[in-house]
ZANU-26198 format. One line per 3 residues: for each residue x negated, y negated, z of C-alpha. Coordinates in Angstrom, 2 decimals. Each point is the difference from the previous one (the first is absolute). Layout:
N
X/Y/Z; ...
//
This chain:
503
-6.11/-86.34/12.42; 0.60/3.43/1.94; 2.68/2.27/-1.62
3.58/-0.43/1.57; 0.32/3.84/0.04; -0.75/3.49/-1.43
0.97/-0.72/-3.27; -2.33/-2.97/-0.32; -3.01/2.02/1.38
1.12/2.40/-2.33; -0.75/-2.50/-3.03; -3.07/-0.90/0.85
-1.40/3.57/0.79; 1.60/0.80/-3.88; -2.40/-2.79/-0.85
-2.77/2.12/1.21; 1.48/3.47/-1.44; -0.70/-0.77/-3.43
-3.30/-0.59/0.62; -0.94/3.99/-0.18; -0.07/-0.26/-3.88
-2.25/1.46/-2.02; -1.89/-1.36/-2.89; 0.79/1.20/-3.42
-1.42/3.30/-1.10; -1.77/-1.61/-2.65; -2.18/-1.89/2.46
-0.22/3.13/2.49; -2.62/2.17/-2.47; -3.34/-1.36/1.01
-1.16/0.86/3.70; -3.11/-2.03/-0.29; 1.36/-4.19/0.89
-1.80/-3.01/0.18; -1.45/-1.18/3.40; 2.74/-2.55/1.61
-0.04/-2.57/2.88; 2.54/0.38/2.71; 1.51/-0.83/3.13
3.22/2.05/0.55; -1.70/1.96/2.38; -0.64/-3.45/2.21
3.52/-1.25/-0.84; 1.62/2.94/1.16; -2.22/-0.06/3.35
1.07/-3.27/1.40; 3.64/0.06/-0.17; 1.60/0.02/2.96
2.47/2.00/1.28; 3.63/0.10/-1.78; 2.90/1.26/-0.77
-0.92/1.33/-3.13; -2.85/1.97/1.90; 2.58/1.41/2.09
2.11/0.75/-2.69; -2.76/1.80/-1.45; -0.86/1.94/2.63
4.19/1.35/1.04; -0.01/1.41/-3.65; -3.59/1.73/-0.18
0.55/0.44/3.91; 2.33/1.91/-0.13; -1.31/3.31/-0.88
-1.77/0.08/3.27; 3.48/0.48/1.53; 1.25/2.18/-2.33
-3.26/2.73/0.85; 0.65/-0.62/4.24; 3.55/0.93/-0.83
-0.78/3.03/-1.40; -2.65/0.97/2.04; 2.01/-0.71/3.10
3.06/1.74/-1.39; -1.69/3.14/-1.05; -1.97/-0.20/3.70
3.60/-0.05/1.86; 1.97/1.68/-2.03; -2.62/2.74/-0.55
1.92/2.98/2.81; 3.28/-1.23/-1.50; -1.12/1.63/-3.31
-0.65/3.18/1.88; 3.53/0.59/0.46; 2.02/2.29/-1.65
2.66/-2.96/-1.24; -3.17/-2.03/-1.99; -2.70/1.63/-1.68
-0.78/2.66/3.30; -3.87/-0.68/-0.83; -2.89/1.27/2.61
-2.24/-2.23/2.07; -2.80/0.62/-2.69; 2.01/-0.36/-3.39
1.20/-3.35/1.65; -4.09/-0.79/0.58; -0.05/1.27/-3.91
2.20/-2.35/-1.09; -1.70/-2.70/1.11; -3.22/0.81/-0.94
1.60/0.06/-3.76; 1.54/-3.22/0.61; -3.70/-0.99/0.67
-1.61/1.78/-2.90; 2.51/-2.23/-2.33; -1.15/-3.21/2.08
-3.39/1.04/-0.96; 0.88/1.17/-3.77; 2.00/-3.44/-0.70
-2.58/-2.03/1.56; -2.92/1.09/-2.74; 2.37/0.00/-2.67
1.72/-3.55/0.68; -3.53/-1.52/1.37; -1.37/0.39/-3.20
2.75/-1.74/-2.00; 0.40/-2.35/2.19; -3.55/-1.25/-0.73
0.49/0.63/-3.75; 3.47/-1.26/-0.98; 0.30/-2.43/3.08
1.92/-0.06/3.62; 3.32/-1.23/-0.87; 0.07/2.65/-2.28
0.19/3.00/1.92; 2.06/-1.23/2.83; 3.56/0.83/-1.22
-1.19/3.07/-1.79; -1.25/1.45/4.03; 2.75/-1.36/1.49
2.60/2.14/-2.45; -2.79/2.87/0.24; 1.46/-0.13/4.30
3.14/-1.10/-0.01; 0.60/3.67/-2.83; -1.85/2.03/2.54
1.55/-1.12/3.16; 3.60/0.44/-1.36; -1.20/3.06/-1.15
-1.27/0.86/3.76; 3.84/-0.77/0.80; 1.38/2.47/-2.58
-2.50/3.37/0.72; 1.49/3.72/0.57; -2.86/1.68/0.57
-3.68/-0.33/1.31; -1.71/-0.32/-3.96; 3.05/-2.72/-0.75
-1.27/-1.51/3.27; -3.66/0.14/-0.38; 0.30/-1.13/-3.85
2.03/-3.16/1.17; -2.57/-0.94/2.37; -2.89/0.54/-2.28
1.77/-2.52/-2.04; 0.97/-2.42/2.94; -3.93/-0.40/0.78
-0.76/-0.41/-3.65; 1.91/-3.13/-0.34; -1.34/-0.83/3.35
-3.79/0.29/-0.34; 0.46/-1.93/-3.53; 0.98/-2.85/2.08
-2.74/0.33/1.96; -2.45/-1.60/-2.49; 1.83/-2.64/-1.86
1.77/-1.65/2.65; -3.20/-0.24/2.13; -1.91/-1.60/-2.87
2.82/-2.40/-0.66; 0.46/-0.96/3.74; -4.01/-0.38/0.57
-0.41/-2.08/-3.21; 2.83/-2.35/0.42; -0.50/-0.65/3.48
-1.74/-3.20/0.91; -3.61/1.42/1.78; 0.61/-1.58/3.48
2.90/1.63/0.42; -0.70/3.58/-2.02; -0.65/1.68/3.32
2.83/-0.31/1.83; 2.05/-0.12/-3.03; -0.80/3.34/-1.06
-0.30/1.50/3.59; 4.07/-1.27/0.48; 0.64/1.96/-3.89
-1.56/2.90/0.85; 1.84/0.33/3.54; 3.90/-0.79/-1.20
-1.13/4.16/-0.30; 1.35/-0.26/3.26; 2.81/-1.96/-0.75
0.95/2.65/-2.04; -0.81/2.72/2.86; 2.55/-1.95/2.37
2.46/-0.11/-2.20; -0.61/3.68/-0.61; 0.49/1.19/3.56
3.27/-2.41/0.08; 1.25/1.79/-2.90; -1.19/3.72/1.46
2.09/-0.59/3.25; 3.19/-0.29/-2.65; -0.79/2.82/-2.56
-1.50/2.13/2.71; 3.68/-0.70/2.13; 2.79/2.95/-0.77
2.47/-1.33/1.32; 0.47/-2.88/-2.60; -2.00/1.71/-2.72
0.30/3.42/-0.61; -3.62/2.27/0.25; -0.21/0.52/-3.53
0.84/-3.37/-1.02; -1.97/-2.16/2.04; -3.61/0.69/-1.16
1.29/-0.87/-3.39; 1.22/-3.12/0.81; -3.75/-0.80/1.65
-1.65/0.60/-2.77; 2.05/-2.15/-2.43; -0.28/-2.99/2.42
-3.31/-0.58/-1.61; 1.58/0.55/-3.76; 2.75/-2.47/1.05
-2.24/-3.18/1.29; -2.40/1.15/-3.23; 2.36/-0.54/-2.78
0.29/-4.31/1.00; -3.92/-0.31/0.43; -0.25/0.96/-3.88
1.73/-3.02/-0.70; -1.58/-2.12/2.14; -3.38/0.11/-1.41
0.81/-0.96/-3.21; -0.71/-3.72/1.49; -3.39/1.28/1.37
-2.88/-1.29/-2.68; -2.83/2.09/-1.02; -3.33/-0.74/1.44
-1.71/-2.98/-1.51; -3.15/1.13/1.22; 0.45/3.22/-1.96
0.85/-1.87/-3.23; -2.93/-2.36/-0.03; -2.41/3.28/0.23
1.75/1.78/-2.83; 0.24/-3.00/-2.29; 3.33/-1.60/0.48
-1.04/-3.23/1.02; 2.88/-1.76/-1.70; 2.11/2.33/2.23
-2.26/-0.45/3.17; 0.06/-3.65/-0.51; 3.86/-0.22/-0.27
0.69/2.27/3.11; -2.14/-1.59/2.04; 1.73/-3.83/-1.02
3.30/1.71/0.67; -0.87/1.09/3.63; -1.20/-2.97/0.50
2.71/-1.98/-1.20; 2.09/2.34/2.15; -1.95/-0.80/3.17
0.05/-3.59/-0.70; 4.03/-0.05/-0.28; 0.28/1.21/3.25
-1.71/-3.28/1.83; -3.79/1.36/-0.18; -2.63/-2.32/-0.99
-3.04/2.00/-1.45; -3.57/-0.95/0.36; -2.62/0.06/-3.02
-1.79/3.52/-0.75; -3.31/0.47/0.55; -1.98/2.00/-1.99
0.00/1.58/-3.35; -1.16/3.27/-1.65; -1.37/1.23/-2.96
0.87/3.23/-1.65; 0.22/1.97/-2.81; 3.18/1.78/-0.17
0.58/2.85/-1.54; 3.49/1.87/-1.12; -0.67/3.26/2.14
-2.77/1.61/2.12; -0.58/3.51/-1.03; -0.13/2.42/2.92
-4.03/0.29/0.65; -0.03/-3.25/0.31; 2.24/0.36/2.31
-1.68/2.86/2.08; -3.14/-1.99/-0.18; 1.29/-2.74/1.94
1.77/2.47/2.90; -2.75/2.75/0.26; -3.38/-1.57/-1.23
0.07/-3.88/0.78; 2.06/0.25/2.73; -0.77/3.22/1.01
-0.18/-1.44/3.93; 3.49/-1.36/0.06; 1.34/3.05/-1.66
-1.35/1.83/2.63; 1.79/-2.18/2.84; 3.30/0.00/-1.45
-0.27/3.56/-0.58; -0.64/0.41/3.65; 3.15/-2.20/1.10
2.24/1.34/-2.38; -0.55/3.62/1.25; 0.29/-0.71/3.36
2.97/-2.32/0.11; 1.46/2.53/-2.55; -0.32/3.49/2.64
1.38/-2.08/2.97; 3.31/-1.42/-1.35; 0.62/2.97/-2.30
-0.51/2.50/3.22; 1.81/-2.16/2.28; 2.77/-1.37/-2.08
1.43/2.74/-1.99; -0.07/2.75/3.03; 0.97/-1.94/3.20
3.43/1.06/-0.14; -0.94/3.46/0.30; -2.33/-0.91/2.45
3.17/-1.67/1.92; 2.35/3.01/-0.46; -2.82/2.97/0.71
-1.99/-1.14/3.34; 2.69/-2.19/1.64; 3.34/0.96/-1.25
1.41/-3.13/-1.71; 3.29/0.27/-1.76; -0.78/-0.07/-3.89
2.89/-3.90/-0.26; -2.21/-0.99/3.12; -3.20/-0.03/-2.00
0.27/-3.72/-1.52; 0.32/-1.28/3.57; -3.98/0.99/0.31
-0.86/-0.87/-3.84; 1.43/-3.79/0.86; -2.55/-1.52/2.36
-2.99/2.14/-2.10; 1.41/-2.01/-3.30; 0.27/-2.74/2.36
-4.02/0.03/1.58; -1.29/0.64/-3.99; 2.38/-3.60/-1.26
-0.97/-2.22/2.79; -3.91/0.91/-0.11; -1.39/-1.26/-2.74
2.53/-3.04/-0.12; -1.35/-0.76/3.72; -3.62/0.84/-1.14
0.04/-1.22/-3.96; -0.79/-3.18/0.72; -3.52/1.10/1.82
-1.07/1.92/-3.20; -0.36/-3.40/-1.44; -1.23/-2.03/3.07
-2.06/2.55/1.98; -1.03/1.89/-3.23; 0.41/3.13/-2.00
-2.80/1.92/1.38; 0.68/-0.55/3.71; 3.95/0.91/-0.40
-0.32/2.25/-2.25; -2.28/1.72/2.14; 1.69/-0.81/3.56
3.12/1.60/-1.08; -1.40/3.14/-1.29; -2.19/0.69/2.99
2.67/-0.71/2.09; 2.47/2.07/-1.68; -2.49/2.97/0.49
-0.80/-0.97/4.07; 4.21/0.47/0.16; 0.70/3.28/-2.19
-3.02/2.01/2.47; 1.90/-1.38/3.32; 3.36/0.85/-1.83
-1.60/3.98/-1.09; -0.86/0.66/3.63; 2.89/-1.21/1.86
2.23/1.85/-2.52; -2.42/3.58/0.21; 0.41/-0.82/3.65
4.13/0.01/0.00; -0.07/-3.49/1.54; 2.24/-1.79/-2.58
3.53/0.41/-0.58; 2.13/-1.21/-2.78; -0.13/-3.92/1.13
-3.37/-0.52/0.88; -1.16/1.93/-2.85; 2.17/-2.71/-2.06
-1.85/-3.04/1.91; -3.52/1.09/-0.39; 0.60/1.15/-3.67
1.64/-3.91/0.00; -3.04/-1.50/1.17; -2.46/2.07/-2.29
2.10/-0.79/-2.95; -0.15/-3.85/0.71; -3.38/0.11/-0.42
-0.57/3.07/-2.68; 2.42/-2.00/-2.37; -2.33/-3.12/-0.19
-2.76/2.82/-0.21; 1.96/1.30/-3.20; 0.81/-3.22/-1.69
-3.65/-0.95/0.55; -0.89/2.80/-2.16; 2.66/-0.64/-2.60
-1.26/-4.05/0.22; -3.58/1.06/-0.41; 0.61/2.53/-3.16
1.87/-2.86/-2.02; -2.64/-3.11/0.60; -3.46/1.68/0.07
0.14/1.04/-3.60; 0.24/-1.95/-3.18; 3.19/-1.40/-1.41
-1.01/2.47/-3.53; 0.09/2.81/2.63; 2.24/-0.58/2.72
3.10/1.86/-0.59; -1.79/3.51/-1.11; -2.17/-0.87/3.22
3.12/-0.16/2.31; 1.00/2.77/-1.75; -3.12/2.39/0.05
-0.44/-0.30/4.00; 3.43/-0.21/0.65; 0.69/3.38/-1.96
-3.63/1.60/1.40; 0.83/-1.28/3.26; 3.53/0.95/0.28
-1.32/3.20/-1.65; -2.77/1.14/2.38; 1.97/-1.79/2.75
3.58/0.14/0.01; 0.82/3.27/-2.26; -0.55/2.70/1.97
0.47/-2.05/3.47; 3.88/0.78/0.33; -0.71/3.55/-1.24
-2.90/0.52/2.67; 2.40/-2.08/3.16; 2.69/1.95/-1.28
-1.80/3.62/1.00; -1.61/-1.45/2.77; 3.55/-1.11/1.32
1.04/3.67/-1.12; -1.97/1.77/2.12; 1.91/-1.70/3.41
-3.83/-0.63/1.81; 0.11/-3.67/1.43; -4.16/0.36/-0.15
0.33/0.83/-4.16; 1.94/-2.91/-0.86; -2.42/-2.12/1.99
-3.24/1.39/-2.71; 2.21/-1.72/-2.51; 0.25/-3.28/2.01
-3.95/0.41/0.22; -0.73/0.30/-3.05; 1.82/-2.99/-0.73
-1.83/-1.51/2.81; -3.51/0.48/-1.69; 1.16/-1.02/-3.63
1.06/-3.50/1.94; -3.40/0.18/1.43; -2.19/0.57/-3.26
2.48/-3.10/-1.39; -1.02/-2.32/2.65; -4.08/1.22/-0.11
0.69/-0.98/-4.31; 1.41/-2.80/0.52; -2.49/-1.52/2.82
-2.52/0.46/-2.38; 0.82/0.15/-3.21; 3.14/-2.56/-0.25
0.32/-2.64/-1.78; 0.67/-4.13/1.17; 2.68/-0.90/-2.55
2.00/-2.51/1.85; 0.61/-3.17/-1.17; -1.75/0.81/-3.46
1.09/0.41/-3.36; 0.50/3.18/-1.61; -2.46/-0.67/-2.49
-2.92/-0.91/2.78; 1.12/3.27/1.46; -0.59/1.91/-2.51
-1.85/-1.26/-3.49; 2.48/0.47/-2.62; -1.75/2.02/-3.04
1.53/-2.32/-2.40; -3.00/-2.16/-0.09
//
């Protein structure tokens, strides 16, 4: 029987909800647990495709949006906070604010990764969410430049705690045949978000409807606005059963995992027999070494490749996205409420690439996409740096070829992202995601803005073209990692991945 409407679906995902419980704390003291025989990890694996996946993924989904908004809207906003009526900012405090937007993306991402792993995904997921929606209304209600800068430090905080859990939860309840493109299409509603962000700029950023110093505002609490319904909607999203089995609650695991299935079966799905068990000695937490061990000394060769990714996907769409607007307004004299028109098809290229390429990361292969579209990314960004140093570009075909580097660079990107949440352990996962996603972003993304926005300072076509060079070799030493150092995940299970320590 399928569910006659929302309400119905609704039911059965409450179903699942429940199944997030916890033992009782009398039965939580020991960490050392008898070895068990299981095969959630199979069940989970072949289901096929539902509704309740899709479910799944618009709640957890959704913070992807949420970050492209506020990337976008900072990027095309940006000269409208140098005037006088907003917060009159210069070209580098605007750089400075997002690089502290960045540095709380990186500071929430350790802190949340870790719980996540210790007190489970479901967990953390309104707690981050809250964490944004306070700093982004809080964006919307700054006076000065420290009100600002505080605001955004809490915006990425929220953010980059989303990061971890909600990559772990997609990855793990994903069935494996489908976890590439799956997570490539999460990670790149990013650019759902950016869209809608350059929609919403050509409003705010418009003062003849809006006046100057109220339109910025109303950006930023766009993303505060769409936040505050998401909250609720998760409550129907389960926690992990592969992360309850491995910490002991296999009466929970067990009971989750019936409930999805139950759920996939009421909506007309007929689901073949699992193959496969494991057997593994849970334990109640994973102290930290243990954790380190796995990242730095067992997998010391994968840490290394993500590493690499993450930093290079991190400089390019940090540089790129969070200065073009100045870029527009300083070298070819766009109106500041024209911007969005030349954020829309960049939004546009980064959404339609890795749903038009996804499906080849599971066909073709992780190592050969993941690969392809970072080499390629790097072959565009040198041709882009020279015809801009030469003055050969103007405002539209500098648009088009950032479109076409961005379709591929955004598959590049969510490879990376992929590749950091499956290559690890399920013990380790989220403080892996978080770890290279907070190094990366670190060594890649913080000072990127800062360094584009100087280079855009100084008015020299030939400076700003260094910075698209530099991004150029980062994509370069990503695709020379990846070629020979990635990893052939697709179509396997986490767990043959990556050997869970639970064993």
């Amino acid at each position: 029987m399928r569910p006659a409407n929302i309400a119905d679906f609704a039911t059965f995902a409450w179903g699942i909800r429940g199944s997030g419980a916890r033992c009782e704390e009398g039965t939580m003291a020991a960490t050392a647990l008898p070895r068990i025989e299981t095969d959630i990890p199979a069940r989970l694996d072949r289901l096929p495709w539902s509704r309740f996946h899709l479910m799944v993924i618009i709640a957890l989904g959704v913070t992807w949006i949420l970050d492209g908004l506020e990337v976008t809207i900072v990027g095309s906003i940006g000269p409208a906070l140098q005037e006088r009526g907003a917060l009159a900012l210069s070209a580098d405090q605007i750089g400075a604010a997002a690089s502290a937007y960045i540095a709380g993306a990186v500071s929430g991402a350790l802190l949340f990764g870790w719980l996540t792993d210790r007190v489970g995904r479901r967990a953390i997921f309104a707690v981050t969410l809250g964490v944004y929606v306070v700093g982004v209304l809080g964006s919307a209600c700054s006076f000065d430049v420290i009100s600002f800068d505080l605001s955004r430090v809490l915006t990425g905080i929220g953010i980059g705690g989303e990061y971890a859990a909600i990559n772990s939860a997609v990855d793990e309840m994903t069935p494996a045949h489908m976890r590439g493109r799956v997570n490539l299409a999460v990670n790149a509603s990013y650019w759902a978000g950016a869209a809608l962000g350059a929609v919403a700029s050509l409003l705010v950023t418009n003062h003849h409807f809006i006046p100057p110093n109220f339109g910025w505002r109303l950006g930023f609490a766009v993303g505060g606005i769409l936040g505050l319904p998401v909250i609720w909607l998760r409550r129907f999203v389960p926690e992990s059963p592969r992360w309850l089995v491995t910490h002991g609650y296999l009466p929970e695991a067990e009971a989750a995992t019936a409930r999805i299935e139950h759920a996939v079966r009421s909506l007309g799905h007929k689901l073949s027999a699992p193959r496969g068990t494991l057997q593994i000695r849970p334990r109640r937490s994973f102290g930290l070494g243990v954790v380190l061990h796995a990242m730095f000394v067992t997998h010391r060769k994968r840490s290394f490749l993500v590493m690499v990714l993450m930093v290079s996907q991190a400089f390019l769409f940090n540089a790129i996205f969070f200065t073009y607007g100045l870029v527009l307004t300083k070298f070819y004299a766009v109106p500041v409420d024209r911007i969005g028109l030349h954020i829309l098809p960049l939004a546009a290229g980064n959404l339609f690439g890795p749903f038009i390429l996804g499906p080849l990361f599971d066909s073709v292969g992780r190592r050969r996409m993941i690969g392809g579209t970072f080499a390629m990314s790097a072959i565009l960004l040198v041709a882009t740096a020279i015809l801009f140093g030469l003055g050969l570009l103007d405002a539209l075909t500098q648009t088009l070829l950032w479109m076409a580097i961005f379709f591929v660079s955004s598959s590049a990107a969510c490879g990376a992202y992929l590749t950091a949440s499956e290559i690890f352990p399920l013990e380790t996962r989220a403080m892996a995601i978080a770890v290279f996603y907070a190094f990366g972003t670190a060594m890649g993304g913080l000072g990127a803005p800062y360094v584009l926005g100087r280079l855009i300072g100084t008015g020299e076509a030939w400076s700003v073209s260094i910075g698209y060079l530099i991004a150029a070799f980062l994509m370069g030493c990503g695709a020379l990692a990846e070629f020979t150092l990635g990893i052939d995940a697709e179509g396997k299970s986490l767990e043959d991945v990556a050997e869970i320590l639970s064993v």
